[in-house]
ROSE-4610 file (N, C-alpha, C; in Angstrom, 1 decimal, always signed):
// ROSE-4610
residu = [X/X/X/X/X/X/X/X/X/X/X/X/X/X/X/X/X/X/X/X/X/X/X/X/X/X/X/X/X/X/X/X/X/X/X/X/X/X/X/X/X/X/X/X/X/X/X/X/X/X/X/X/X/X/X/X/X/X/X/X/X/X/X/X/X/X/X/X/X/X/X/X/X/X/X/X/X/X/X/X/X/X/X/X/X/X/X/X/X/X/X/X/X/X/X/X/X/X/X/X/X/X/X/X/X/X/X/X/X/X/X/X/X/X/X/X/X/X/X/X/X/X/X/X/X/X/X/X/X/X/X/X/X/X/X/X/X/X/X/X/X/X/X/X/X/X/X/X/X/X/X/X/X/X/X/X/X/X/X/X/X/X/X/X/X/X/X/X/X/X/X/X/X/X/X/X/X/X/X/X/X/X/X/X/X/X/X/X/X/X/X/X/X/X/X/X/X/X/X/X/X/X/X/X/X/X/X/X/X/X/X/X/X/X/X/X/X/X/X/X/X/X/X/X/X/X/X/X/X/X/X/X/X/X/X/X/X/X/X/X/X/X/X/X/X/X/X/X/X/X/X/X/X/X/X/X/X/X/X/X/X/X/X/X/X/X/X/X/X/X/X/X/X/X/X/X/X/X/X/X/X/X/X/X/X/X/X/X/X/X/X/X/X/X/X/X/X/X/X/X/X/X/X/X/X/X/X/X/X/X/X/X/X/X/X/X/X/X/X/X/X/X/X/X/X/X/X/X/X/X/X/X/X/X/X/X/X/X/X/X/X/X/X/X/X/X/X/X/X/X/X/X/X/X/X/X/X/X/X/X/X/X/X/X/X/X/X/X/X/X/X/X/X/X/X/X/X/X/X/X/X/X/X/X/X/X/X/X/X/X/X/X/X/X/X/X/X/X/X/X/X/X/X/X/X/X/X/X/X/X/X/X/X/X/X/X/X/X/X/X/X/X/X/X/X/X/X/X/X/X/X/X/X/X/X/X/X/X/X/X/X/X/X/X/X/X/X/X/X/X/X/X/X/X/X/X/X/X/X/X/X/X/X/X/X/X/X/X/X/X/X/X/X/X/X/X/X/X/X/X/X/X/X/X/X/X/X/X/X/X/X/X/X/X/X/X/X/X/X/X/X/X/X/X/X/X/X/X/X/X/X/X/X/X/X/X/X/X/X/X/X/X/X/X/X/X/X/X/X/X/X/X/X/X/X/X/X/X/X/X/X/X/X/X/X/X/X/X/X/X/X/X/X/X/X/X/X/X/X/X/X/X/X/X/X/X/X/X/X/X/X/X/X/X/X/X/X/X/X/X/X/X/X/X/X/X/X/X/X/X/X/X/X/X/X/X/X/X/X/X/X/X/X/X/X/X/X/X/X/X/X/X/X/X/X/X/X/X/X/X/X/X/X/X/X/X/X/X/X/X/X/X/X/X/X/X/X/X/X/X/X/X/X/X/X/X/X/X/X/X/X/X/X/X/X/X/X/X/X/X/X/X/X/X/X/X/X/X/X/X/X/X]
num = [1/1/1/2/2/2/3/3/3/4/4/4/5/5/5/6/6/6/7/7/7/8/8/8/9/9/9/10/10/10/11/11/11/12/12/12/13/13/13/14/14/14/15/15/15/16/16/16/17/17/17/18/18/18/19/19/19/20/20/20/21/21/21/22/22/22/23/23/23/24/24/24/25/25/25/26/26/26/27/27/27/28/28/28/29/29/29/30/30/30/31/31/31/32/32/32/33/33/33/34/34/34/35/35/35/36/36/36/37/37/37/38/38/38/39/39/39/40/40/40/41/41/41/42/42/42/43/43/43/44/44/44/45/45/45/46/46/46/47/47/47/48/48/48/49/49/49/50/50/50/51/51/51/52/52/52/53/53/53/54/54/54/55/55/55/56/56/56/57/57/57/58/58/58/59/59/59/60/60/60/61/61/61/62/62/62/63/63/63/64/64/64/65/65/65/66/66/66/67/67/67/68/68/68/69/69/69/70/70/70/71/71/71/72/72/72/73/73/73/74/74/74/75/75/75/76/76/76/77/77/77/78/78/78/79/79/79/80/80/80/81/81/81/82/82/82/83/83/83/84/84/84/85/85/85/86/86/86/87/87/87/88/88/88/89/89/89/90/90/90/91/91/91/92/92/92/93/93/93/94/94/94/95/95/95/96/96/96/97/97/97/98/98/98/99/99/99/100/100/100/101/101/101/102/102/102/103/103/103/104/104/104/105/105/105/106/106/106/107/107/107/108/108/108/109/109/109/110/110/110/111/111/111/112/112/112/113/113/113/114/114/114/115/115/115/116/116/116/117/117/117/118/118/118/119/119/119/120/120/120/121/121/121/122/122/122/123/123/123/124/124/124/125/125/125/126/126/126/127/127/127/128/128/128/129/129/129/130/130/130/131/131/131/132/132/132/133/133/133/134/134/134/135/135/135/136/136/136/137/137/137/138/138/138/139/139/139/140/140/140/141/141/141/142/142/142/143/143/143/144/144/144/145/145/145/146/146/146/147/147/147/148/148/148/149/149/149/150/150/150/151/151/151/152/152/152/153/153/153/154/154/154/155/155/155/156/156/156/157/157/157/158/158/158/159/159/159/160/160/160/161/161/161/162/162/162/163/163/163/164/164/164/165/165/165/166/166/166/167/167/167/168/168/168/169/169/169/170/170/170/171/171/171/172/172/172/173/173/173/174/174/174/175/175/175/176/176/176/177/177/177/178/178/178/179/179/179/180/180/180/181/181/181/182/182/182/183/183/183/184/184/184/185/185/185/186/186/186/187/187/187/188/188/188/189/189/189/190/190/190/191/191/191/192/192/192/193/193/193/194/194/194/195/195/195/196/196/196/197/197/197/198/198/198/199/199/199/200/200/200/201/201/201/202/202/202/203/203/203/204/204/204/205/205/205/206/206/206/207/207/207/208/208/208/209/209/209/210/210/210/211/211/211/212/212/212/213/213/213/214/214/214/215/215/215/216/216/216/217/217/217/218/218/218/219/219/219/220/220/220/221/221/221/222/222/222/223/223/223/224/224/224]
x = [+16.1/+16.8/+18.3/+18.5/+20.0/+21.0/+22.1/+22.6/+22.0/+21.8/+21.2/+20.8/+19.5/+18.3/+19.0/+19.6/+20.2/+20.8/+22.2/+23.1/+22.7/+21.8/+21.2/+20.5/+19.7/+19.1/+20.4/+21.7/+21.9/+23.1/+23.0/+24.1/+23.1/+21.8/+20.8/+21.0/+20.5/+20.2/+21.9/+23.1/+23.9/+24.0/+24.0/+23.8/+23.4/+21.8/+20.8/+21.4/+22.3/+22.6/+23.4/+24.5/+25.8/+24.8/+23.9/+23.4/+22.7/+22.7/+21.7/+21.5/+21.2/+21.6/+22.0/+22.4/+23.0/+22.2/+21.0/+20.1/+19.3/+19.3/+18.5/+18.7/+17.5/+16.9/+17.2/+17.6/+17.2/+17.1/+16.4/+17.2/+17.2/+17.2/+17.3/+16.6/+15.3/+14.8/+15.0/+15.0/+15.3/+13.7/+13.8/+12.7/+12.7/+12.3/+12.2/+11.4/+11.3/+10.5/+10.2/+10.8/+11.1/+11.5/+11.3/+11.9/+13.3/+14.0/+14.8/+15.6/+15.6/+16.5/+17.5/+18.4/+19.4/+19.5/+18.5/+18.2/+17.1/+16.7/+15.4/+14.6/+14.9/+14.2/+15.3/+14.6/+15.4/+16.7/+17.3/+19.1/+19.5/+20.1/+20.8/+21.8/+22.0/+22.6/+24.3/+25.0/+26.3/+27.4/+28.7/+29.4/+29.2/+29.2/+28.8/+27.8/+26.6/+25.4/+25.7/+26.4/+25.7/+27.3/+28.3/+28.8/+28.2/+27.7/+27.0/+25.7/+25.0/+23.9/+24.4/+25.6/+26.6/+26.9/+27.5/+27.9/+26.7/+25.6/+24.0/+23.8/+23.9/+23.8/+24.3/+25.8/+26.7/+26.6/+26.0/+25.7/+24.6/+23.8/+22.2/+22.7/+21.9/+21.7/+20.4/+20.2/+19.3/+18.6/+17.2/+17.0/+15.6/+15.0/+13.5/+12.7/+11.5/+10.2/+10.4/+9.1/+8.7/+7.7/+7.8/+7.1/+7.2/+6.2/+6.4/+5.6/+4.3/+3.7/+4.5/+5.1/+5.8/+6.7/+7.3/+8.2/+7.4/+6.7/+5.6/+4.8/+4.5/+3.8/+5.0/+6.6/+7.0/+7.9/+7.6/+8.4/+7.3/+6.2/+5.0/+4.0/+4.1/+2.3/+3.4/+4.4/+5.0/+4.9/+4.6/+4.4/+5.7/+5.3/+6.3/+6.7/+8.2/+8.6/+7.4/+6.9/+6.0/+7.5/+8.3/+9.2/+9.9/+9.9/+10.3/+9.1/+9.6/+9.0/+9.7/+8.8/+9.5/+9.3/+10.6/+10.4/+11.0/+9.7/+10.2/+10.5/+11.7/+11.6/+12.0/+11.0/+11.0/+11.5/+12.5/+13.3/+12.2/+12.3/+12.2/+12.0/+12.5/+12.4/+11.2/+10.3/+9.3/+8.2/+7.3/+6.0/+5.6/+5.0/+4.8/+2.7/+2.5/+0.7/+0.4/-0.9/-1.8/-1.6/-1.8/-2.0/-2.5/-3.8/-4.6/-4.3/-3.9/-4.2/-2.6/-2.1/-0.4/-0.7/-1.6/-2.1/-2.4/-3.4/-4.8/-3.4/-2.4/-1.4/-1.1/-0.7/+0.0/-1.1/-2.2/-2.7/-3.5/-3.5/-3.7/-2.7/-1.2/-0.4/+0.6/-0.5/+0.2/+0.1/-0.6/-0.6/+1.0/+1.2/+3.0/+4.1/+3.7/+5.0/+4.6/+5.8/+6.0/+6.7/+6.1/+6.2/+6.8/+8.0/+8.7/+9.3/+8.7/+9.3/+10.1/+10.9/+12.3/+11.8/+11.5/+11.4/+12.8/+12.8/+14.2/+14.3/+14.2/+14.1/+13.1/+12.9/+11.5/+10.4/+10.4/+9.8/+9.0/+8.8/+8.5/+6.5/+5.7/+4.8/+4.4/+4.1/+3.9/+2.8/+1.9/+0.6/+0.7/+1.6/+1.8/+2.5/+3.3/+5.0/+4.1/+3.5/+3.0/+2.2/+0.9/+0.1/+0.6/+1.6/+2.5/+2.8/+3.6/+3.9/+2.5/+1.8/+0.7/-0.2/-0.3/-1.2/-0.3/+1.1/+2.1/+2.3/+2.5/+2.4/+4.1/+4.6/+6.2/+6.1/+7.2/+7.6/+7.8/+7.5/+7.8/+9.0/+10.0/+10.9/+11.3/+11.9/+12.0/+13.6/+13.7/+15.0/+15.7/+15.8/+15.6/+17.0/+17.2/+18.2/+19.1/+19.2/+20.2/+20.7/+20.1/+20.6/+21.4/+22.7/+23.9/+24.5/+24.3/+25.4/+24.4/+24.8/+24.8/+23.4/+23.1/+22.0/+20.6/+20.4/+19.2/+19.4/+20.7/+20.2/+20.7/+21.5/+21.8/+20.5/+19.8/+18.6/+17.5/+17.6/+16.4/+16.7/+18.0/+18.4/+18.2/+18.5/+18.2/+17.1/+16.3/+14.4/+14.1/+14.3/+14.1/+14.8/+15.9/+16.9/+16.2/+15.8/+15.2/+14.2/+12.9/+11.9/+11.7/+11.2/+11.1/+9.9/+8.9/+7.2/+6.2/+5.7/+5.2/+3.5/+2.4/+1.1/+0.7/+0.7/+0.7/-1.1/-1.1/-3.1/-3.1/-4.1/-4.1/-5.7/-5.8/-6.8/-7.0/-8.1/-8.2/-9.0/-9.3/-9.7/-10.7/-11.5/-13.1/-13.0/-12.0/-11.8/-12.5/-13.1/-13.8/-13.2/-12.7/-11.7/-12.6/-11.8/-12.3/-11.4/-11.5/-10.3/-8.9/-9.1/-7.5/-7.0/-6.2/-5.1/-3.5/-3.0/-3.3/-4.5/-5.3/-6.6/-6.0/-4.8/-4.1/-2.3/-2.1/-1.1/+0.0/+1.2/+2.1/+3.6/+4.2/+5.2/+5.7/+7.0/+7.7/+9.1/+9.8/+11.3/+12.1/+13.0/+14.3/+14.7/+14.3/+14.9/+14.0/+12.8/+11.9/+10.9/+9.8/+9.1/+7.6/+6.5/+5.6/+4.6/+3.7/+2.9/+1.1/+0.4/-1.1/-1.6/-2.4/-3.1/-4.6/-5.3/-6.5/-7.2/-8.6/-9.2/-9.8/-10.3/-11.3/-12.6/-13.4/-14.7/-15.5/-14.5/-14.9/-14.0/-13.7/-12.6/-12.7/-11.7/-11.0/-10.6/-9.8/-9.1/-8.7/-8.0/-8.3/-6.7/-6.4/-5.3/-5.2/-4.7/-4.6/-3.7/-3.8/-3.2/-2.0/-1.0/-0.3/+0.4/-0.5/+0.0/+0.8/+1.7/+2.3/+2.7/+4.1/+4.8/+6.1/+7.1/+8.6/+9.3/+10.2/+10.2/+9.5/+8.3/+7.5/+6.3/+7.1/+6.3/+5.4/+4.5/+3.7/+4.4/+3.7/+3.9/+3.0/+3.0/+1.8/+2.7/+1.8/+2.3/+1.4/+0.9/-0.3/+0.3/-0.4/+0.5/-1.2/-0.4/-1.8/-2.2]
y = [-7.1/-8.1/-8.1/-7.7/-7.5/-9.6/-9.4/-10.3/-11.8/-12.3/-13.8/-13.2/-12.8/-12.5/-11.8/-10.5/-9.3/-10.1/-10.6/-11.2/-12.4/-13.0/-13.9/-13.6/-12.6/-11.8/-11.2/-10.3/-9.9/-10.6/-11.8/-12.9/-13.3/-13.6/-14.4/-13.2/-11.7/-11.0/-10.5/-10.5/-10.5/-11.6/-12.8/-13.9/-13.4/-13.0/-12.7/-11.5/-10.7/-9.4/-10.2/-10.4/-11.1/-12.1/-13.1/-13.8/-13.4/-11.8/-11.6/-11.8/-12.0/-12.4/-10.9/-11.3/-10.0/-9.1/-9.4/-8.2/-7.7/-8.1/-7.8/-6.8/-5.6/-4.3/-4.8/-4.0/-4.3/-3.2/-3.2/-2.3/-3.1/-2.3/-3.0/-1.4/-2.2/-1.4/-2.0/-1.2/-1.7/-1.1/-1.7/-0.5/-1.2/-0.5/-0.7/+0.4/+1.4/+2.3/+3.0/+3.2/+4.0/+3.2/+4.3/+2.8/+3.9/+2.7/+3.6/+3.1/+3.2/+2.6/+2.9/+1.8/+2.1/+3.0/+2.9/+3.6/+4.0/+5.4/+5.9/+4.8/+4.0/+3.5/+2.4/+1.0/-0.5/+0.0/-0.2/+0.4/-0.8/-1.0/-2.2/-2.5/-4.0/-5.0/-5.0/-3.6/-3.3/-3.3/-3.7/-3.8/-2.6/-1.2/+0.1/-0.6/-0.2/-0.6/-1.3/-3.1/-3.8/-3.1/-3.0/-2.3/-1.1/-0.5/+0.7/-0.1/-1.0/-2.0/-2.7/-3.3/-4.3/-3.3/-1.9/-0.9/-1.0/-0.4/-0.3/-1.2/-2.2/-3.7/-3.8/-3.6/-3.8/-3.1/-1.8/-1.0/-0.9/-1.8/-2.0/-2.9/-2.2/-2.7/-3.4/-4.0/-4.3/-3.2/-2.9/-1.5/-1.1/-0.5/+0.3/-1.0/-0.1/-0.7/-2.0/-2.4/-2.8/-2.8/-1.7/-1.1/-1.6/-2.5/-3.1/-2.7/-1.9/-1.2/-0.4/+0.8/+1.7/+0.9/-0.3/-0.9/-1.9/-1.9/-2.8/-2.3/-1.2/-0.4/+0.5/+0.3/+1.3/+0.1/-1.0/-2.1/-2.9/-3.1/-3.5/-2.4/-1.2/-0.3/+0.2/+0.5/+0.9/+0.1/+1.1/+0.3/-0.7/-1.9/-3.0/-2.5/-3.1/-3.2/-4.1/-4.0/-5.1/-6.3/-6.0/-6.7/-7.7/-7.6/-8.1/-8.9/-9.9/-10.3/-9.9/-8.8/-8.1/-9.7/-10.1/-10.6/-9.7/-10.1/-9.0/-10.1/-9.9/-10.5/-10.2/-10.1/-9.7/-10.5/-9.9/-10.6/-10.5/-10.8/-9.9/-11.7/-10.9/-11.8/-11.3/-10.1/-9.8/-9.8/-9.5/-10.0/-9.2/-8.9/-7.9/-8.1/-6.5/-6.7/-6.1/-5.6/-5.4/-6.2/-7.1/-9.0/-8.5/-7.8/-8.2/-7.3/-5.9/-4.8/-4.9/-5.8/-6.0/-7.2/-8.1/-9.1/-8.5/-7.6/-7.2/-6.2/-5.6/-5.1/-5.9/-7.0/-7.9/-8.6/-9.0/-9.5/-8.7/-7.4/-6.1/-6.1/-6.6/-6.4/-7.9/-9.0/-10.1/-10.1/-9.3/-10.0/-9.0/-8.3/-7.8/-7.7/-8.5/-9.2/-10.6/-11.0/-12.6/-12.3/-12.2/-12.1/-13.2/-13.4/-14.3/-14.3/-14.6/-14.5/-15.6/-14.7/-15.2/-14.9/-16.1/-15.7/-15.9/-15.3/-15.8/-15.7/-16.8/-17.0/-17.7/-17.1/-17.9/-17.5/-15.9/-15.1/-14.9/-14.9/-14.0/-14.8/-13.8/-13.6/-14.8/-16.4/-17.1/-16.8/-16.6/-16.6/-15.3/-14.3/-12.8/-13.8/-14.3/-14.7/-15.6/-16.6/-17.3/-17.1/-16.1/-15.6/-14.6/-13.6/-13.1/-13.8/-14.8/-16.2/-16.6/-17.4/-17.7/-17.1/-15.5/-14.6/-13.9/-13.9/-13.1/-13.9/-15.7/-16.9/-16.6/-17.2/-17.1/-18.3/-18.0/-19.3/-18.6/-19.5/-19.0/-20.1/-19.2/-20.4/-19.7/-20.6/-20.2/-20.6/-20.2/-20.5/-20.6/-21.4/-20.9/-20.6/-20.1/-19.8/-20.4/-21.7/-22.7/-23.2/-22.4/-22.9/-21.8/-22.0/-21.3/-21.4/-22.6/-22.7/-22.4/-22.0/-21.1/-21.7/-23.1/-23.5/-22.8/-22.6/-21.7/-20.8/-19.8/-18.9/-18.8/-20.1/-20.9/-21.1/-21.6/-22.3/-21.3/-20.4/-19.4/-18.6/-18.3/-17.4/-18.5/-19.5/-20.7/-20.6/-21.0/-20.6/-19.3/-18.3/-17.5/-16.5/-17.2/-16.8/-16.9/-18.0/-18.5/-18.7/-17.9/-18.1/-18.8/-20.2/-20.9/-20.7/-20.8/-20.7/-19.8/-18.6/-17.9/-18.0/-17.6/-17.4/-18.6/-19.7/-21.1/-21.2/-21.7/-22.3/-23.8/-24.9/-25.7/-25.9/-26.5/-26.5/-27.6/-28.0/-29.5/-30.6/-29.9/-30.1/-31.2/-30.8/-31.4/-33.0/-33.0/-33.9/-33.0/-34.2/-34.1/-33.8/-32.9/-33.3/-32.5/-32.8/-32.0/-31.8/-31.0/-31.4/-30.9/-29.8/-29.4/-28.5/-29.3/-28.2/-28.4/-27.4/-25.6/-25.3/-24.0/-23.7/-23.1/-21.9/-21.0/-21.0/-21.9/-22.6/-21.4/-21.7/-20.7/-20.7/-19.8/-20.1/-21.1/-21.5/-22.9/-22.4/-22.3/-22.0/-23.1/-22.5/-24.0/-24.4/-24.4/-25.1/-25.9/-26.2/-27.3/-27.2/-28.5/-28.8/-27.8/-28.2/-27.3/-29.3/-29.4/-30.3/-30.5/-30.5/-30.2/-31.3/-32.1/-32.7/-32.7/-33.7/-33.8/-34.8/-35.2/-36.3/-36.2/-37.5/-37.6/-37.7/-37.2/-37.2/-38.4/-39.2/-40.8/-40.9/-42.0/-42.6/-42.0/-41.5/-41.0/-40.5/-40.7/-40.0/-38.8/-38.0/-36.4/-36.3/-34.7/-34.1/-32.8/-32.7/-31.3/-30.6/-29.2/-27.9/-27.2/-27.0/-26.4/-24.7/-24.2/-22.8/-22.1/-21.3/-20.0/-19.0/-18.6/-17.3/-17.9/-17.9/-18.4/-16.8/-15.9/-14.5/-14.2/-13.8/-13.0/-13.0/-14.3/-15.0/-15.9/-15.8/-17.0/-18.5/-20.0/-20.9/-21.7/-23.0/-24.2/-25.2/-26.1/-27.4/-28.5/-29.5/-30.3/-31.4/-32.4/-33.2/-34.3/-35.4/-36.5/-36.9]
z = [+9.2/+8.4/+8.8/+10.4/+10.1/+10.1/+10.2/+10.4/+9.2/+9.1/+8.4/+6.7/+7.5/+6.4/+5.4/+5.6/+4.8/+3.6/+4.6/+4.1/+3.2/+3.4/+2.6/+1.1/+1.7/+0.6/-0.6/+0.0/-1.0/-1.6/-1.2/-1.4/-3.0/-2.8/-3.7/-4.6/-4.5/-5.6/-6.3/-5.2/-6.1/-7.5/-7.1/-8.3/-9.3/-8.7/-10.1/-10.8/-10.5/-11.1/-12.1/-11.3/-12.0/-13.2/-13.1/-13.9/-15.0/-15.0/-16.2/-17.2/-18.0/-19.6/-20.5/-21.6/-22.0/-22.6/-22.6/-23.7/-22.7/-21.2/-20.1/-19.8/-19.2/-18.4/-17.4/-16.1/-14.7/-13.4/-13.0/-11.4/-10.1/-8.9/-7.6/-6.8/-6.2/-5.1/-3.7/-2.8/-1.1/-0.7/+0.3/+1.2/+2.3/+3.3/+5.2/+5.5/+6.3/+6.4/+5.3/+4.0/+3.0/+2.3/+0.9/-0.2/-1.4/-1.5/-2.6/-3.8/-4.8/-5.9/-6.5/-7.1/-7.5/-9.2/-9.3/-11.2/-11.1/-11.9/-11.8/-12.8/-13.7/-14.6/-14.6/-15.2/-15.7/-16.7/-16.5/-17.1/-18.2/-18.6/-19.9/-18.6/-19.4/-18.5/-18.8/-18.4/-18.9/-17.8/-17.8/-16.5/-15.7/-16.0/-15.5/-14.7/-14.7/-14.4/-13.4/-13.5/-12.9/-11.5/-11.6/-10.8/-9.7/-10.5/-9.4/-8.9/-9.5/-9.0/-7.4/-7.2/-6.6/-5.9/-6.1/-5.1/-4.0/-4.6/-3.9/-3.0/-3.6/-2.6/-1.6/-1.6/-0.5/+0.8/+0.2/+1.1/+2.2/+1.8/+2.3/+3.1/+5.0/+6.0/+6.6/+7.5/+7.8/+8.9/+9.1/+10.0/+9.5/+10.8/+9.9/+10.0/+9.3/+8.9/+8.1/+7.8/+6.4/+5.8/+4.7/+4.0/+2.8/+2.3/+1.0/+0.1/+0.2/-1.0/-1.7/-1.5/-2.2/-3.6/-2.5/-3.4/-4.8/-4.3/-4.9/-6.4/-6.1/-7.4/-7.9/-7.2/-8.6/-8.7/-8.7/-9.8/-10.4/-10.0/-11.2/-12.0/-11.5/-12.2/-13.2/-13.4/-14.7/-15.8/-16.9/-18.1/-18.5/-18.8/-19.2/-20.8/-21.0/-22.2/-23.2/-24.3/-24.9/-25.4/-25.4/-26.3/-25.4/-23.8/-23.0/-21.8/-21.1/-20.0/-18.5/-17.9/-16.9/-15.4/-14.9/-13.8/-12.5/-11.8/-10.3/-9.5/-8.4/-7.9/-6.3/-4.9/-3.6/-2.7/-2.2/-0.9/+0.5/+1.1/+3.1/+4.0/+5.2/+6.1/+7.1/+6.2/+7.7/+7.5/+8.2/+8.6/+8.3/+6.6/+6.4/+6.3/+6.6/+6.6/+5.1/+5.5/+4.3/+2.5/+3.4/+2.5/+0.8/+1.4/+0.4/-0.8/-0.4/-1.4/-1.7/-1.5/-2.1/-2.8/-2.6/-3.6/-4.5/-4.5/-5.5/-6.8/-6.1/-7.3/-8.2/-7.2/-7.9/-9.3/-8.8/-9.9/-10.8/-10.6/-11.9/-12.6/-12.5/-13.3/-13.7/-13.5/-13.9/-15.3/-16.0/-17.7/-18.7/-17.6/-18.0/-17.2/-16.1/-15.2/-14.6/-14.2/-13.5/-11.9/-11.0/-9.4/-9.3/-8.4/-7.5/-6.3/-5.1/-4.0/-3.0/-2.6/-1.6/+0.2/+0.6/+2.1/+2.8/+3.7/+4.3/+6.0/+6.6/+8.2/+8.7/+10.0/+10.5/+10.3/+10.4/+10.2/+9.2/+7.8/+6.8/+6.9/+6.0/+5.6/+4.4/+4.7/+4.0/+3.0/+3.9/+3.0/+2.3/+2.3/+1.4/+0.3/+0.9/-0.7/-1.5/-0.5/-1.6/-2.7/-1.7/-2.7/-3.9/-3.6/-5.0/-5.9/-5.5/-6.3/-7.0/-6.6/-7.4/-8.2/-7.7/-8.5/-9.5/-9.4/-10.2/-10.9/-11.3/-12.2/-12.1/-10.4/-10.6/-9.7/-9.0/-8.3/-7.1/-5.7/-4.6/-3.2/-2.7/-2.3/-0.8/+0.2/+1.8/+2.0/+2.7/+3.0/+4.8/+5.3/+6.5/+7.1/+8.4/+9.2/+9.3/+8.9/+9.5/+7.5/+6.5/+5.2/+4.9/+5.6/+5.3/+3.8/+3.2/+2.0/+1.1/-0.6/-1.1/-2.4/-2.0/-2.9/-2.9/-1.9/-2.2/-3.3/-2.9/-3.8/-5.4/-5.4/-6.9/-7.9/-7.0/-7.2/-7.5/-7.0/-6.5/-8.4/-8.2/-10.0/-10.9/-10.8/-12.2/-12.3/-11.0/-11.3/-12.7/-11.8/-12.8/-14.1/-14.4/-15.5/-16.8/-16.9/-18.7/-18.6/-19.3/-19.5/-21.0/-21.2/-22.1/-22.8/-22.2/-23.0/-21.5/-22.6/-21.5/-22.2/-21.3/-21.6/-22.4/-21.5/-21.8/-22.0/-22.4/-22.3/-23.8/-23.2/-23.8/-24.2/-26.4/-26.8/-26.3/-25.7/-25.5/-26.6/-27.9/-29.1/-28.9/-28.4/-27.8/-27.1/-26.7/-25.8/-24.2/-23.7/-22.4/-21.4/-20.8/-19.7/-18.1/-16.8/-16.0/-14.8/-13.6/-12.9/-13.2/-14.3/-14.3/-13.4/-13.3/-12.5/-12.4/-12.7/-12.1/-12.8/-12.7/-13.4/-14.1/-13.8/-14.4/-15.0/-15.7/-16.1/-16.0/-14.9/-15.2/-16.4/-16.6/-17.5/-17.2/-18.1/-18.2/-18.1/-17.3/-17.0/-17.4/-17.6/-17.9/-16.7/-15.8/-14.5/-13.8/-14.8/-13.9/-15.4/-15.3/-16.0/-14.8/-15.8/-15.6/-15.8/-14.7/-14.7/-14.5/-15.4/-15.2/-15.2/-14.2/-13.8/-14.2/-14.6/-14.8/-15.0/-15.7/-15.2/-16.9/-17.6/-18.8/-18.4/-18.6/-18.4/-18.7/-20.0/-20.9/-21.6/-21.9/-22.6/-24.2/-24.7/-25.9/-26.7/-28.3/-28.6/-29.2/-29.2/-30.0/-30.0/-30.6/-30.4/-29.9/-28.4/-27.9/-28.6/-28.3/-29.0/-27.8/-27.6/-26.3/-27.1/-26.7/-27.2/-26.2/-26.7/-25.5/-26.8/-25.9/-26.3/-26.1/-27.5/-27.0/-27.7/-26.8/-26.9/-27.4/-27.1/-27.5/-28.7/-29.7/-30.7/-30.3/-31.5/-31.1/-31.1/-30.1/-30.3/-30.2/-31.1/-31.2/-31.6/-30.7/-30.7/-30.6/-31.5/-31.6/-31.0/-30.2/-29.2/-29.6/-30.0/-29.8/-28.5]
């Protein structure tokens, strides 16, 4: 990752530090041959903290492997706060292998985290980021070599700053429907609408149910 990628990456994760919200947990893992973090455990979201977080950052080169399992199960297989929605979220610009059994983590631990991935170059592992993204119920975004200014990674932290309605599912209150999709409805961020597509099986009328989670409570919403 030296030169572009790096610099891009910790341009984007700086933001997200700086953007935390104030009641937010967080840490920062690296890995390349080896992996290593800035906090043995998610820390409170305090100027201390995010300082020695930002020191960590600055310091990381590009170099080595890429080893992304290690980093992988000790930022998802830990038990999640119940009181919070843990988002992870993976940088790299490399071609990283063993696809599937870094999928298969990912979606043993989607019902207490939200996966979002950052590619960055020419390089990176589409069909890995994506598939995180989609089995982690996050969002996945590229960035390429020649996107020097700083929207991407503006964009990349608004994505995942505010979680609005999480563990979304709709009653379709015996209305016929077929053809939906997404099949697996992901959360609703404040930085974009969430859109499900589908078909009536016959014409007419009822009232659907749109349930989630708004922090952590229940929500319902009857929609004609």
């Amino acid at each position: 990752m030296q030169g572009f990628p790096i610099e891009k990456a910790k341009e984007t994760m700086q933001l997200c530090i700086e953007g935390l919200n104030e009641e937010d947990t967080f840490n920062l893992f690296a890995f390349s041959s080896s992996m290593s973090r800035a906090f043995d455990a998610p820390v409170p979201n305090t100027p201390a903290n995010r300082r020695r977080a930002l020191a960590v950052l600055d310091g990381l080169a590009g170099g080595g492997g890429t080893e992304m399992m290690p980093a992988i199960q000790s930022a998802l297989e830990p038990a999640a706060d119940p009181k919070r929605l843990r988002i992870v979220c993976f940088m790299t610009d490399g071609q990283i292998g063993n696809d599937m059994e870094i999928l298969d983590v990912v979606r043993k631990t989607r019902d207490r985290s939200r996966v979002f991935s950052f590619g960055i170059g020419s390089a990176p592992n589409r069909f890995l980021l994506e598939g995180m993204a989609r089995e982690g119920r996050g969002d996945c975004q590229f960035v390429s070599l020649n996107a020097r200014e700083k929207d991407a990674a503006n964009k990349f932290r608004e994505r995942i700053r505010n979680p609005v309605l999480t563990d979304v599912s709709i009653d379709w209150g015996g209305l016929e429907v077929a053809d939906v999709y997404p099949r697996e409805i992901p959360d609703v961020f404040a930085a974009g609408p969430v859109v499900l597509k589908g078909r009536y099986k016959k014409p007419g009328k009822g009232e659907i149910t749109l349930k989630g989670k708004v922090g952590g409570s229940p929500y319902e919403r009857k929609i004609p």
